[in-house]
C-alpha positions in Angstrom: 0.0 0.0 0.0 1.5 3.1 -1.0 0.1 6.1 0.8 1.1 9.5 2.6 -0.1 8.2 6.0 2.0 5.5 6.6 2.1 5.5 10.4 4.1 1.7 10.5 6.6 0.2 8.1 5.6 -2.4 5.6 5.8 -5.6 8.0 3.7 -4.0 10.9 0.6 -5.3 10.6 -2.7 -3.8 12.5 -5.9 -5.2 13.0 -8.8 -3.5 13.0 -10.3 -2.8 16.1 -13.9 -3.6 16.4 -14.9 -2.6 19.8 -15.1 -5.5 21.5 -12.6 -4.9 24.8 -14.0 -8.0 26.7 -10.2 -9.4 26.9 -9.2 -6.0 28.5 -11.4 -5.9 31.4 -9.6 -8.7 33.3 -6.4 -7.9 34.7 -4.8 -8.1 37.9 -4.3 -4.7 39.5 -1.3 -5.5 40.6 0.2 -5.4 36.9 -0.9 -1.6 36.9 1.9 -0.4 38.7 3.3 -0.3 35.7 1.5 0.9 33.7 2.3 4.1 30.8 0.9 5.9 28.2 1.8 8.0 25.8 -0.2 9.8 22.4 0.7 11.5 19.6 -1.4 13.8 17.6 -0.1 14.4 14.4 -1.5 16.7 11.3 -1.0 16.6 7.6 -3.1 18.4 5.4 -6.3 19.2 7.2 -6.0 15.9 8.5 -5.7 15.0 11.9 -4.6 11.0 13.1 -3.6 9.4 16.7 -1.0 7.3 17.2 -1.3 5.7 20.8 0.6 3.4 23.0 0.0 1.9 26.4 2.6 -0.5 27.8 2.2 -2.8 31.2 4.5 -5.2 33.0 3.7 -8.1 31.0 3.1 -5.7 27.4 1.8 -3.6 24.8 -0.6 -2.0 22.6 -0.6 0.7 19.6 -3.3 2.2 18.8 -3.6 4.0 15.7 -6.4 6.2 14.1 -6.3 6.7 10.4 -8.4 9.9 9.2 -9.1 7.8 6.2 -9.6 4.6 7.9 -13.6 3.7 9.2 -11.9 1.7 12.7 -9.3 2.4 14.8 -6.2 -0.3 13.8 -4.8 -2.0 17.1 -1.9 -4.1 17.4 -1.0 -5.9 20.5 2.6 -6.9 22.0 3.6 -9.6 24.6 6.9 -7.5 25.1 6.4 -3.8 26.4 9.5 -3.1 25.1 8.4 -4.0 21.3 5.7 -2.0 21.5 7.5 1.1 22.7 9.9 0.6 19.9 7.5 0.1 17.1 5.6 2.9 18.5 8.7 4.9 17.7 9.5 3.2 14.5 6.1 4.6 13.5 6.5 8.4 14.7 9.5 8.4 13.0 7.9 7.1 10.1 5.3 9.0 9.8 7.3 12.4 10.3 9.4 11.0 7.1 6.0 11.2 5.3 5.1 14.9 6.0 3.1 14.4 8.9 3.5 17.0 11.5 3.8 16.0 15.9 1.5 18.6 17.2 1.6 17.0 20.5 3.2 14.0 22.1 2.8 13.3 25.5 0.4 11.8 28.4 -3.3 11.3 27.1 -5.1 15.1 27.5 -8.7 14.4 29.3 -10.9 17.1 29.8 
């Protein structure tokens, strides 16, 4: 696929995310001690995409939201480390395509 919005390189796949977070909602509470976040807002001709991770003791997961995509894509690690490297991979990435960080930090709420 050859596209200005490449947020991952070629062999990164995502799946799309369907809403369904029933695997999510059991966890140990003790694994959150761990636990960090981190999102990206980038913006590329009157577009604006996400690019999300959120790592844990025993993993990862990117999240990213494609302006041109219908669903977010999600793609899950068993290593936190992997997933805070191909979160970076994909910044990186994406920054070579023209996109522009407009903020990368801690989730905003509010």
């Amino acid at each position: 696929m050859n596209n200005e919005f490449d947020f991952e390189p070629e062999d990164l796949e995502f799946e799309d995310f369907d809403g369904d977070l029933e695997d999510f909602d059991e966890f140990d509470e003790s694994e959150l001690s761990e636990v960090n976040m981190r999102t990206a807002i980038l913006s590329k001709n009157n577009m604006v995409a996400l690019l999300c991770v959120k790592t844990a003791t025993k993993g990862g997961a990117i999240c990213r939201v494609d302006p041109r995509e219908v669903n977010p894509s999600v793609q899950i690690y068993d290593d936190p480390a992997k997933a805070i490297e191909w979160f970076t991979k994909s910044l990186r990435t994406s920054k070579q395509n023209g996109w522009q960080v407009v903020y990368d930090g801690l989730p905003l709420q509010g």
